[in-house]
LOMI-838661 format. One line per 10 residues: number of its first residue (from 0); for each residue x, y, z of N, C-alpha, C. Coordinates in nm, 2 decimals, padded with zeros to 4 digits. Last residue first. Layout:
<nodes>
NUM> X:Y:Z:X:Y:Z:X:Y:Z  ...;
</nodes>
This chain:
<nodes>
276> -01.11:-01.08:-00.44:-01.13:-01.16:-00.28:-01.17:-00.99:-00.20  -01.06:-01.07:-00.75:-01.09:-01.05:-00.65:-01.15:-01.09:-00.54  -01.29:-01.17:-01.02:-01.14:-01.22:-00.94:-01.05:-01.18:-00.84  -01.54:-01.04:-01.07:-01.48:-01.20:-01.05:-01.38:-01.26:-01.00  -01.45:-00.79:-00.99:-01.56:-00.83:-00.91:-01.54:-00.97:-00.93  -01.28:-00.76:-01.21:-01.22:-00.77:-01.06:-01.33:-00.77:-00.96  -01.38:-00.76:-01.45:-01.24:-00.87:-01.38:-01.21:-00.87:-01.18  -01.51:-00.55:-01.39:-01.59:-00.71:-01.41:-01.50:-00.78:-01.40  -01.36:-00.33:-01.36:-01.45:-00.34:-01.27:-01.53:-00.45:-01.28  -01.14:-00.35:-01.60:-01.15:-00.40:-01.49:-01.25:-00.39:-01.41;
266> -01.35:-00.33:-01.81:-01.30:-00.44:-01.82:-01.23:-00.47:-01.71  -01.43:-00.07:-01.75:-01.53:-00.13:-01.72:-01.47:-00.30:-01.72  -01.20:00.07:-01.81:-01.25:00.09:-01.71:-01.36:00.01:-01.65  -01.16:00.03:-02.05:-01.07:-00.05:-01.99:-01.09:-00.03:-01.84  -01.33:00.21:-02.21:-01.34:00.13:-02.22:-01.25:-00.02:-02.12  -01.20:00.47:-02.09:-01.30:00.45:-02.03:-01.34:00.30:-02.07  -00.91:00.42:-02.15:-00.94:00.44:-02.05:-01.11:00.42:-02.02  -00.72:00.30:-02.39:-00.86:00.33:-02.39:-00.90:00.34:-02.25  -00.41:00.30:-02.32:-00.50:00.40:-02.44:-00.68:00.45:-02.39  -00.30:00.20:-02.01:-00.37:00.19:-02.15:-00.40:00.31:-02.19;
256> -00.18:-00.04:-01.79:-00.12:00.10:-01.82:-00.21:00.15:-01.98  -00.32:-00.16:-01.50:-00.29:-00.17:-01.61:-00.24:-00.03:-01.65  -00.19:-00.30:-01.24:-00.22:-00.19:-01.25:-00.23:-00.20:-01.43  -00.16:-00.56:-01.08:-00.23:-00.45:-01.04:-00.26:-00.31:-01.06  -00.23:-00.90:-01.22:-00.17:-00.75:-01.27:-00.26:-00.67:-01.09  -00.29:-01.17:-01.17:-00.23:-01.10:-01.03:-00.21:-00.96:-01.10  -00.44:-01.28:-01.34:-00.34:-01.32:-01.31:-00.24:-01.29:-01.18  -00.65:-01.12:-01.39:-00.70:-01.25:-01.31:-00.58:-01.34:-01.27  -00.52:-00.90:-01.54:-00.55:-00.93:-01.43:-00.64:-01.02:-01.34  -00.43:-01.05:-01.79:-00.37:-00.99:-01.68:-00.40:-01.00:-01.50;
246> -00.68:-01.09:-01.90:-00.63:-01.18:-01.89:-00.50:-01.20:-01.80  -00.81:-00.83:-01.93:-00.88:-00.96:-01.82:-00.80:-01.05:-01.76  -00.59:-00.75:-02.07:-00.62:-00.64:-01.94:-00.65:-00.80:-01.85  -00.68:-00.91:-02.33:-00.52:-00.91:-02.24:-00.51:-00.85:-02.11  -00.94:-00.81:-02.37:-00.90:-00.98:-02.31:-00.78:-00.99:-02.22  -00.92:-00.54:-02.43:-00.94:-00.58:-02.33:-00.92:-00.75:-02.26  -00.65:-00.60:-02.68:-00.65:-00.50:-02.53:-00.71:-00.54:-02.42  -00.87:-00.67:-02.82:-00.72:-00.79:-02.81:-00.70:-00.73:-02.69  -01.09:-00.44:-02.89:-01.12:-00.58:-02.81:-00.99:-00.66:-02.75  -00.87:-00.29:-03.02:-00.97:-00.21:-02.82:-00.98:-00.39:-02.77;
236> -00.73:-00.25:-03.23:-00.71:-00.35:-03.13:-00.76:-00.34:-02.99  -00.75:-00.06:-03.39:-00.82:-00.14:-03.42:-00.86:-00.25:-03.29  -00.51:00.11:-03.33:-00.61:00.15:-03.28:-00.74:00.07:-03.33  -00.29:00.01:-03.50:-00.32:-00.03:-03.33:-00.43:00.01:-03.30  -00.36:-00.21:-03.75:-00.37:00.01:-03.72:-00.40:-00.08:-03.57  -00.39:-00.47:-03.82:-00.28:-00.37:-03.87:-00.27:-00.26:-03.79  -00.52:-00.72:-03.73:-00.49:-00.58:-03.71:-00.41:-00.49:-03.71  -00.50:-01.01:-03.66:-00.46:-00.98:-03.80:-00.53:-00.81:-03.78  -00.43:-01.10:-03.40:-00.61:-01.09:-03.47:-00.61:-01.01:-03.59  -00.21:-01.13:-03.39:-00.30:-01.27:-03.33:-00.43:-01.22:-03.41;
226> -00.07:-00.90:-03.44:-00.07:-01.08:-03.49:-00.17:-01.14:-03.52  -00.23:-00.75:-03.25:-00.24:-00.73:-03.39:-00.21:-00.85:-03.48  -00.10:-00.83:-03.04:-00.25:-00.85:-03.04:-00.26:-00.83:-03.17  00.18:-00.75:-03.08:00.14:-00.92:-03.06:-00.01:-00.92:-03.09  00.14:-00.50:-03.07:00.16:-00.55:-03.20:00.16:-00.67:-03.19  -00.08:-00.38:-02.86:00.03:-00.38:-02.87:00.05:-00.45:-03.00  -00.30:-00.20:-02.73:-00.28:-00.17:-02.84:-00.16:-00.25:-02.92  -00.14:-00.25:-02.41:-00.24:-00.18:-02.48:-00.24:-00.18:-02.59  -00.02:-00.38:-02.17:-00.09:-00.47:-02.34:-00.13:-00.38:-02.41  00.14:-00.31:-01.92:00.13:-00.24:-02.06:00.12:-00.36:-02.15;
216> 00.11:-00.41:-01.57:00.11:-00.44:-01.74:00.09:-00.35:-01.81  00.29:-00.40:-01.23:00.20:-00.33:-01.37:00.24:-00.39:-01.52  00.27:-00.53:-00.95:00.33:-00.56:-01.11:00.19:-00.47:-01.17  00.40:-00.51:-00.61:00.24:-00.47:-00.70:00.34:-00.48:-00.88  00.58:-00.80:-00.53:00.58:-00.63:-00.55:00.45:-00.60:-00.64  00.69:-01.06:-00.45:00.62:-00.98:-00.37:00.58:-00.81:-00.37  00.76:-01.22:-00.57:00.88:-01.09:-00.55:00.83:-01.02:-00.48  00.57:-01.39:-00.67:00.71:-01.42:-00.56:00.74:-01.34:-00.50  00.42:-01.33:-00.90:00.40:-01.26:-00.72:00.47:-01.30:-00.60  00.54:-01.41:-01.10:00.65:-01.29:-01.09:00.54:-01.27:-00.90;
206> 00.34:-01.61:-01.17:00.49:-01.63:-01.10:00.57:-01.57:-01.06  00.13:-01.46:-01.28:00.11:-01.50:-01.12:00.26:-01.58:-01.06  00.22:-01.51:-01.59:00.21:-01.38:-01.50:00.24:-01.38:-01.32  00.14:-01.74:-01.76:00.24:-01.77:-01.66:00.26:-01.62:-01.55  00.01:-01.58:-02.00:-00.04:-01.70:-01.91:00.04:-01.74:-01.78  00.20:-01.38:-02.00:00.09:-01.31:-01.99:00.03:-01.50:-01.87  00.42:-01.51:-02.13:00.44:-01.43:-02.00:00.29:-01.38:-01.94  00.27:-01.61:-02.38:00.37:-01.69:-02.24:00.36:-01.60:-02.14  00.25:-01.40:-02.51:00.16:-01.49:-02.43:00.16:-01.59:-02.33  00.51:-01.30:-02.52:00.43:-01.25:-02.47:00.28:-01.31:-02.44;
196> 00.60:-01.51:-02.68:00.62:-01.48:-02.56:00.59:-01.42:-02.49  00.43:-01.51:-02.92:00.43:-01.61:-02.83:00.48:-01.61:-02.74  00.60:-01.23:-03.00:00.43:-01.22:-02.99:00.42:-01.38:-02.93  00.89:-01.19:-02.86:00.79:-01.17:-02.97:00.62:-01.23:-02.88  01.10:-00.95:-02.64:00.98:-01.06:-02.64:00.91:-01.05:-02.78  01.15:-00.72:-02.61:01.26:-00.79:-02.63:01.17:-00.90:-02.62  00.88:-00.61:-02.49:00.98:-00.54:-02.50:01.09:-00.65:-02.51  00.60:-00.67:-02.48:00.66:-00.61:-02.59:00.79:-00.60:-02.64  00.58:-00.64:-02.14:00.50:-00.68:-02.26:00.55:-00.61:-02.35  00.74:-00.66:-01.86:00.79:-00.51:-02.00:00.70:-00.64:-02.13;
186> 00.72:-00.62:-01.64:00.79:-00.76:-01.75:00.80:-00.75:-01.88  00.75:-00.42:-01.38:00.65:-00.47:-01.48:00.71:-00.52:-01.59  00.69:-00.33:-01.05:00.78:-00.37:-01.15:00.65:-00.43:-01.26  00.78:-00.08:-00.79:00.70:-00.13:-00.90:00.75:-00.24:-00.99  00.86:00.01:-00.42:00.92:-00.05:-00.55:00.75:-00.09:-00.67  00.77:00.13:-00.19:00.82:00.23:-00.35:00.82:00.19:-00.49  00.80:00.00:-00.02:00.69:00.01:-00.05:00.66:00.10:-00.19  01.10:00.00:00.01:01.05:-00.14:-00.06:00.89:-00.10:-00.13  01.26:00.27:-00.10:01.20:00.24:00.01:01.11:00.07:-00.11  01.61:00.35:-00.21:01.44:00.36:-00.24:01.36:00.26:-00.17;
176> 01.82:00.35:-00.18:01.75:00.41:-00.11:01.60:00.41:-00.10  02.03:00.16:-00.28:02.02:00.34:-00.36:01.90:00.37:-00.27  01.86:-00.03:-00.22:02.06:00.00:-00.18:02.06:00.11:-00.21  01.70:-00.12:-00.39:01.67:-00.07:-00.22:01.84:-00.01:-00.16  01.79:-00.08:-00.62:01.73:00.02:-00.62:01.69:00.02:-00.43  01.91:-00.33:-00.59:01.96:-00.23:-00.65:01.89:-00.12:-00.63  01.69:-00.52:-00.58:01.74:-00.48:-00.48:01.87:-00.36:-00.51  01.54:-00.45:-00.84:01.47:-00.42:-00.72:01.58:-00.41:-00.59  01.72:-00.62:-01.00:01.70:-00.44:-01.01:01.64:-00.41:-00.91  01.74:-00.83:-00.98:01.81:-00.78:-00.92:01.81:-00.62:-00.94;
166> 01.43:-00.91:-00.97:01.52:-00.92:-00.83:01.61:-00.84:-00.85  01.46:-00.81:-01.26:01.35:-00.80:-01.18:01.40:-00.78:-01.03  01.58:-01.03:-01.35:01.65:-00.93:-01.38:01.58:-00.82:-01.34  01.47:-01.27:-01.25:01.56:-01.24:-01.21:01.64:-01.06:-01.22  01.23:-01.28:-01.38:01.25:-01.26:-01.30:01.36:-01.23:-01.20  01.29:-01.30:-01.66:01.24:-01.17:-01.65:01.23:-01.17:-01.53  01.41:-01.56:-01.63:01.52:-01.46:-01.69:01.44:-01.31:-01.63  01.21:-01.69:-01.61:01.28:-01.68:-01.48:01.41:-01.60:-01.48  01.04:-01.66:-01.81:01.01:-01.64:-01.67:01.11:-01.64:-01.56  01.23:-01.80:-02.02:01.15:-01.68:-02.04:01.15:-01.58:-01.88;
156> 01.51:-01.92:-02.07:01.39:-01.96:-01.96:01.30:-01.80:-01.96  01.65:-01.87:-02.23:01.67:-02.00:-02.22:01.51:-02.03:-02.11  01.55:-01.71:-02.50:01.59:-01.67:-02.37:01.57:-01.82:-02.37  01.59:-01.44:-02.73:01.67:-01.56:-02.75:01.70:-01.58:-02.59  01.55:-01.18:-02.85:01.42:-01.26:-02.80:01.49:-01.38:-02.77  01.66:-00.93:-02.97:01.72:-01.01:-02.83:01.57:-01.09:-02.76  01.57:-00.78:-03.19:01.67:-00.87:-03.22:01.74:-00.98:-03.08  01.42:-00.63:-03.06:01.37:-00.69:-03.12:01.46:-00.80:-03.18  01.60:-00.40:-02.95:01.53:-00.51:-02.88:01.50:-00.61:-02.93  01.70:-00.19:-03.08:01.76:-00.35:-03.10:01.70:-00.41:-03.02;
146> 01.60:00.05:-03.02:01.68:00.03:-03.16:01.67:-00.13:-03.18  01.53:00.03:-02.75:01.42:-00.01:-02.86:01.42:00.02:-02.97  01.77:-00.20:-02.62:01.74:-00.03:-02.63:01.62:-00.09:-02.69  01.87:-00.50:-02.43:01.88:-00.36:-02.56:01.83:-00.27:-02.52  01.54:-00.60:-02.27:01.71:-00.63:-02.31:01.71:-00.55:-02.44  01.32:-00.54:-02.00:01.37:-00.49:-02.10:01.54:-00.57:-02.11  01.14:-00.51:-01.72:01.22:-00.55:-01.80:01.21:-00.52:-01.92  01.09:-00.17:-01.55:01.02:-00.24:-01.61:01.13:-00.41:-01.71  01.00:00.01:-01.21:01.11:-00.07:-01.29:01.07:-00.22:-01.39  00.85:00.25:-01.10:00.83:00.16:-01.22:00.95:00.06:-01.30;
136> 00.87:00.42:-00.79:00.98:00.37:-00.93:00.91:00.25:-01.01  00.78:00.68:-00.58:00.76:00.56:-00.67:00.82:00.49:-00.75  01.01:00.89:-00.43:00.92:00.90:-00.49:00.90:00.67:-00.52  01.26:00.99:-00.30:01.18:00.93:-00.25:01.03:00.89:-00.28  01.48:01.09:-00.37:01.30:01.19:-00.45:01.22:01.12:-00.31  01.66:00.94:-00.33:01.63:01.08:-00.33:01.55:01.16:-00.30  01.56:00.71:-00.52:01.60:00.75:-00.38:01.58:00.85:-00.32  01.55:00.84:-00.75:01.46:00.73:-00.73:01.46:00.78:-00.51  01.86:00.86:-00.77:01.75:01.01:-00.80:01.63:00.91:-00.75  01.99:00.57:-00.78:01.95:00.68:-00.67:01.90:00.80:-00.67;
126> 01.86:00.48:-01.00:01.79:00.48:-00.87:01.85:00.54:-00.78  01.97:00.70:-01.23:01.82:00.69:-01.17:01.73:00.65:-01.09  02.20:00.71:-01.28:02.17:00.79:-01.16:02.02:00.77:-01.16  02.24:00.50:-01.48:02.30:00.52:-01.34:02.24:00.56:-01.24  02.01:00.50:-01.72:02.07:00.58:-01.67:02.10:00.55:-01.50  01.93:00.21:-01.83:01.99:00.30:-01.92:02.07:00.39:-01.86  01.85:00.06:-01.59:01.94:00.06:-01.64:02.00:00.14:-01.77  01.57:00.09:-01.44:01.74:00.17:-01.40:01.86:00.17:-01.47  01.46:-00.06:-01.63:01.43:-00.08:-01.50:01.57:-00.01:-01.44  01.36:00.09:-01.85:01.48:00.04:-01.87:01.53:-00.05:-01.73;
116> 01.11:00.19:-01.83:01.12:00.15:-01.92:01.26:00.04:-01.92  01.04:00.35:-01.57:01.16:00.34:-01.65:01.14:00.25:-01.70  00.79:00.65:-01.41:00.81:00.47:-01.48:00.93:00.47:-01.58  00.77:00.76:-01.13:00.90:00.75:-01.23:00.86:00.62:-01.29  00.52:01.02:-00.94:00.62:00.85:-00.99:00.70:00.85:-01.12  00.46:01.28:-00.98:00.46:01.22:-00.84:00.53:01.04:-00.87  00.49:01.62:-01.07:00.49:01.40:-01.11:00.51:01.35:-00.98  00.58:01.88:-01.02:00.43:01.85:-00.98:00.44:01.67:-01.00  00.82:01.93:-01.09:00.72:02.02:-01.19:00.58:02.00:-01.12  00.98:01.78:-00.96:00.97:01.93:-00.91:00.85:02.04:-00.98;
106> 00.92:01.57:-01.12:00.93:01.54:-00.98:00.87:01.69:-00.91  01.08:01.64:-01.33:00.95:01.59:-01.38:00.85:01.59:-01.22  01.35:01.67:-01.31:01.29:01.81:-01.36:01.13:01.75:-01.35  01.37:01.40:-01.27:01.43:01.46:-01.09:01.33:01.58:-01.17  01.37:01.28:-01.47:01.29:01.25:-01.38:01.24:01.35:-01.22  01.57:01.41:-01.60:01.38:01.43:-01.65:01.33:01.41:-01.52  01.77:01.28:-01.51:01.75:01.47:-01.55:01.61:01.50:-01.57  01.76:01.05:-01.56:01.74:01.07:-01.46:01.70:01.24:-01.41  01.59:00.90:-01.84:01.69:00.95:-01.75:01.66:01.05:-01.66  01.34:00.71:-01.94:01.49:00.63:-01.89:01.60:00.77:-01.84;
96> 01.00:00.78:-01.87:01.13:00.86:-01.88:01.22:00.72:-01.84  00.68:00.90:-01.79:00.78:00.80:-01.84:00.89:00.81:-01.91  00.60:01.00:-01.48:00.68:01.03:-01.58:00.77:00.93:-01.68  00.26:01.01:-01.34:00.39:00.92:-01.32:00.48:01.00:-01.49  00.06:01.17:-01.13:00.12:01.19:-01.25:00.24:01.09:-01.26  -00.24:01.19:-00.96:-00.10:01.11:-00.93:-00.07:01.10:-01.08  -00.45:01.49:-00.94:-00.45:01.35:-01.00:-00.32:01.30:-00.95  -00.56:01.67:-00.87:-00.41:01.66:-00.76:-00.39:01.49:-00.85  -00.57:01.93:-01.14:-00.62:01.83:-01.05:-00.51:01.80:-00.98  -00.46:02.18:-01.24:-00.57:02.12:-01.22:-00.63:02.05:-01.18;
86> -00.18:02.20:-01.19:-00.22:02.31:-01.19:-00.41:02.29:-01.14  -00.08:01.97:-01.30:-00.07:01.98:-01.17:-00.20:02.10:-01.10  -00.11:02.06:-01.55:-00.25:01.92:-01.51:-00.21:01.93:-01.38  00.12:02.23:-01.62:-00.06:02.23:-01.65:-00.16:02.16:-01.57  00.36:02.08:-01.57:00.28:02.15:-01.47:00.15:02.20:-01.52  00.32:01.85:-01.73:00.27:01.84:-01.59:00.26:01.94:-01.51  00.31:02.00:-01.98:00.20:01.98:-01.98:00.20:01.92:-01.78  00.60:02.12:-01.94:00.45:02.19:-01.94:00.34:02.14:-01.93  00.74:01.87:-01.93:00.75:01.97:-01.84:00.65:02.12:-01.80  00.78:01.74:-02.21:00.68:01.68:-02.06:00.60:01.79:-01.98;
76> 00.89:01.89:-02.41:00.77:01.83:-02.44:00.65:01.79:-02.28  01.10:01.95:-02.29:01.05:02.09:-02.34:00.87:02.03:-02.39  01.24:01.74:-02.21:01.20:01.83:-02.10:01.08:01.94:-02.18  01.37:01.63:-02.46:01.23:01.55:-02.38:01.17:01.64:-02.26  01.49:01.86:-02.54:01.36:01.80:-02.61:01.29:01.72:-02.52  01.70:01.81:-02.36:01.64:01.92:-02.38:01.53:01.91:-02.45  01.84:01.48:-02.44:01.71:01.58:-02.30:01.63:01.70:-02.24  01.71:01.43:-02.74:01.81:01.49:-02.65:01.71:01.52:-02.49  01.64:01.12:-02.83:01.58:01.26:-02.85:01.68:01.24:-02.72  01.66:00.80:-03.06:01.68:00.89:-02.96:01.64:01.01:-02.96;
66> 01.40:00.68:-03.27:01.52:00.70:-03.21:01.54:00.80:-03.12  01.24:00.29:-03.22:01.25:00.49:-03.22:01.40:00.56:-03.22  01.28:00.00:-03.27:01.36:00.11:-03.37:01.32:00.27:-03.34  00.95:00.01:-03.13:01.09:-00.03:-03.17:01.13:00.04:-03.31  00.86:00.30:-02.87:00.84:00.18:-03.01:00.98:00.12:-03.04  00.92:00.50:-02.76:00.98:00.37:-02.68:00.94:00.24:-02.81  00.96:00.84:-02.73:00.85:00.73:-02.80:00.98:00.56:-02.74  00.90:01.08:-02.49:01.02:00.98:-02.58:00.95:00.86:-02.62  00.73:01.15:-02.35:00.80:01.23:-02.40:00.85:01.20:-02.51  00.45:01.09:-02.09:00.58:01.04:-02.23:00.60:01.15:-02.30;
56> 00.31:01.01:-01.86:00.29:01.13:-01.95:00.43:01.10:-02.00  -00.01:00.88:-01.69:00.15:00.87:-01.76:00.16:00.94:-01.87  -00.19:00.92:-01.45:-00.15:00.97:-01.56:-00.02:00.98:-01.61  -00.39:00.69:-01.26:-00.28:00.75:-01.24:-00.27:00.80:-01.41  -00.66:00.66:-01.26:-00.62:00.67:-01.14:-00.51:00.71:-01.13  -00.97:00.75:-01.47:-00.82:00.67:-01.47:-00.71:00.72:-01.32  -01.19:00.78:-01.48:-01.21:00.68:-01.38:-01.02:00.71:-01.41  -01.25:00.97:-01.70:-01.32:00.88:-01.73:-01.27:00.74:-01.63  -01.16:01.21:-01.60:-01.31:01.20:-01.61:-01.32:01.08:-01.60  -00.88:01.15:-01.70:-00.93:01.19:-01.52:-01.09:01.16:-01.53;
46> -00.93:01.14:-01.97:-00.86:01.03:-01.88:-00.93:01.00:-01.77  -00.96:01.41:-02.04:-01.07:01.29:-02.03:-01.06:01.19:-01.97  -00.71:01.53:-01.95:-00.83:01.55:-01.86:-00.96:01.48:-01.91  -00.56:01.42:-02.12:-00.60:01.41:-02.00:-00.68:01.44:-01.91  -00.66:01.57:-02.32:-00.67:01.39:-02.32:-00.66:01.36:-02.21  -00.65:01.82:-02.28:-00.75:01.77:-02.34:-00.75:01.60:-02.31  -00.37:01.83:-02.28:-00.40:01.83:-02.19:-00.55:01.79:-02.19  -00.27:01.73:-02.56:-00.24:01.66:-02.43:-00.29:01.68:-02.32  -00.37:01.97:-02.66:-00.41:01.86:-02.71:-00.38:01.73:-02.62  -00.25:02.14:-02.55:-00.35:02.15:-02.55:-00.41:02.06:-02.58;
36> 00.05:02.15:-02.59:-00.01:02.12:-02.46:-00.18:02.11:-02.46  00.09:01.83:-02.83:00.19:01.99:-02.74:00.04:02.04:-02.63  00.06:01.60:-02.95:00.21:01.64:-02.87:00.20:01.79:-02.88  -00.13:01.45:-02.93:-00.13:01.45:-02.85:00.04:01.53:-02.81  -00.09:01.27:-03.21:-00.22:01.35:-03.20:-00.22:01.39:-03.04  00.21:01.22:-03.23:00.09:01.30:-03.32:-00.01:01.35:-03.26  00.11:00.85:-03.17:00.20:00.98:-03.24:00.18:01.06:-03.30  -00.04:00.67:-03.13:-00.13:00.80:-03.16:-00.02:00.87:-03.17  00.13:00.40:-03.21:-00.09:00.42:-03.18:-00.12:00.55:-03.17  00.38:00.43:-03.10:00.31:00.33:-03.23:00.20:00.36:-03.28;
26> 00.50:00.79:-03.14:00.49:00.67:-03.10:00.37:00.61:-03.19  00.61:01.03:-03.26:00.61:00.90:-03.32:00.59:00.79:-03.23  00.56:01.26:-03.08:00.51:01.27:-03.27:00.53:01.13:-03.32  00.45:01.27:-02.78:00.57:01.28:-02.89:00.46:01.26:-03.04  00.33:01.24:-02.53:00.35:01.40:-02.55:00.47:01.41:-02.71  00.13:01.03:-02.47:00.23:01.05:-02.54:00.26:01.18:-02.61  -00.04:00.91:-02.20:-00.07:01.08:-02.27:00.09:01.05:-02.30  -00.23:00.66:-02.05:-00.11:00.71:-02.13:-00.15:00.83:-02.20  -00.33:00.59:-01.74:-00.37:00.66:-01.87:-00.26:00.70:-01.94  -00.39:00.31:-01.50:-00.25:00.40:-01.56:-00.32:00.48:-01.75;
16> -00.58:00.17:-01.28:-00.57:00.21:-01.44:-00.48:00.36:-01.48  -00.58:-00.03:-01.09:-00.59:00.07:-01.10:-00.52:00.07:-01.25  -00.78:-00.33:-00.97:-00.70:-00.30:-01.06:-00.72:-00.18:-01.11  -00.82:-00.38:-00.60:-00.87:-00.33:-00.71:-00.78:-00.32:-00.82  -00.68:-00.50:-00.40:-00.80:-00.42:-00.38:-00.90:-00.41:-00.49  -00.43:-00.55:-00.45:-00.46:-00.64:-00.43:-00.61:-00.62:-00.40  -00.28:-00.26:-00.29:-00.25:-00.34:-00.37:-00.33:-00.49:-00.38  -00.46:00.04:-00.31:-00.39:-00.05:-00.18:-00.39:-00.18:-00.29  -00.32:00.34:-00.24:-00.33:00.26:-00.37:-00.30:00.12:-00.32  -00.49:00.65:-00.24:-00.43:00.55:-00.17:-00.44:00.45:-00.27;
6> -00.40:01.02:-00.28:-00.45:00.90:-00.32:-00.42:00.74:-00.28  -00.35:01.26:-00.19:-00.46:01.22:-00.09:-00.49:01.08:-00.18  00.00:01.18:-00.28:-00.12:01.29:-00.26:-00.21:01.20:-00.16  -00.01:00.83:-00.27:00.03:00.92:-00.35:-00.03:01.04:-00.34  00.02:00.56:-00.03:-00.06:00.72:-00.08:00.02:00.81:-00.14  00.07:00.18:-00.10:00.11:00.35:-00.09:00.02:00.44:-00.10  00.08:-00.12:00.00:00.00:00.00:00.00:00.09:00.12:00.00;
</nodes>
């Protein structure tokens, strides 16, 4: 259990719903339609209306093959729209960001959590800025960058690779300071995994509750679901989304991370009147 602001987030309660707001021009599913402040803030504040509990706000597109952006660009894209939405609700803002300059500039602007994509690993200073802040930390798996991910699908043990590298970023990040009830983690759907492994990981999920840490999923829109149901335009993919959400969280997810907020709002409030205690 953590309180973020006046918000409490007690793990194993309920499945809380992370709203994505991609403040860039090329990510997979809405690059573009959401990069500068009005247009981002617009979405968010539908988000908020429409039940979403935390607001993730991206800078840096994370598709495969994106490329890099300087840190001066990723600040000049995030850094207004959170202090805008600070400005208007006390909503809980998480920053999706691999460095640590964002994170710490994202923290001071009003964000109240750090989701890393990289689980600490792209930038050094991120669990101990993590520390520091004393803030929340999203530590996600990941192998490569998301130049070359796609080329590192080659695992001897799917689940116990993603757990491990899970343990040891988690205790790396308690040594840098960051408090246990701080910790997040998520097996990174997508990320250095093809599309049967990610169903693997999805069916097998409930093994990562060893580690004893609330786990967030990102299925939203993703390109495995598109495989599977021959869906080219991510935004075709609400239905693949919701199964994967269900299918998540009857597994143990506790937070999903999605596009479609109000539609994914009702997919957990029926998964979790069934599968919930």
């Amino acid at each position: 259990m953590i309180k973020v602001r006046e918000h409490l987030f007690e793990w194993g309660r309920k499945t809380y719903l992370m709203a994505i707001v991609n403040v860039t021009p090329d990510s997979f599913s809405d690059g573009g339609k959401f990069d500068n402040l009005e247009s981002a803030m617009r979405h968010a504040v539908s988000a908020i209306e429409n039940s979403a509990d935390i607001i993730d706000i991206g800078g840096e597109s994370t598709r495969p093959y994106a490329a890099k952006i300087s840190l001066e660009t990723e600040l000049h894209r995030v850094i207004p729209v959170i202090e805008k939405l600070r400005q208007v609700s006390s909503i809980p803002i998480s920053i999706d960001t691999t460095k640590a300059k964002v994170a710490e500039a994202a923290i001071a602007a009003g964000a109240d959590i750090i989701n890393d994509i990289s689980g600490g690993t792209f930038d050094k200073q991120m669990l101990p800025t993590a520390g520091k802040l004393n803030v929340p930390i999203v530590l996600m798996h990941i192998r490569g960058t998301p130049a070359t991910m796609t080329k590192m699908t080659d695992y001897q043990d799917l689940l116990a690779q993603i757990k491990q590298f899970l343990a040891t970023q988690t205790e790396l990040a308690l040594n840098c300071g960051v408090k246990q009830s701080n910790l997040i983690i998520d097996p990174g759907i997508g990320f250095a995994k093809d599309s049967q492994q990610n169903i693997e990981l999805l069916r097998r999920l409930s093994e990562l509750k060893s580690l004893k840490l609330p786990i967030l999923i990102g299925v939203s829109r993703k390109s495995f679901i598109g495989h599977l149901l021959n869906r080219d335009n991510p935004q075709d993919r609400l239905w693949g989304t919701a199964a994967a959400c269900c299918g998540a969280i009857a597994a143990g997810a506790d937070i999903v991370r999605v596009h479609d907020v109000a539609e994914m709002r009702d997919v957990c409030l029926m998964a979790d009147a069934i599968w919930r205690k």
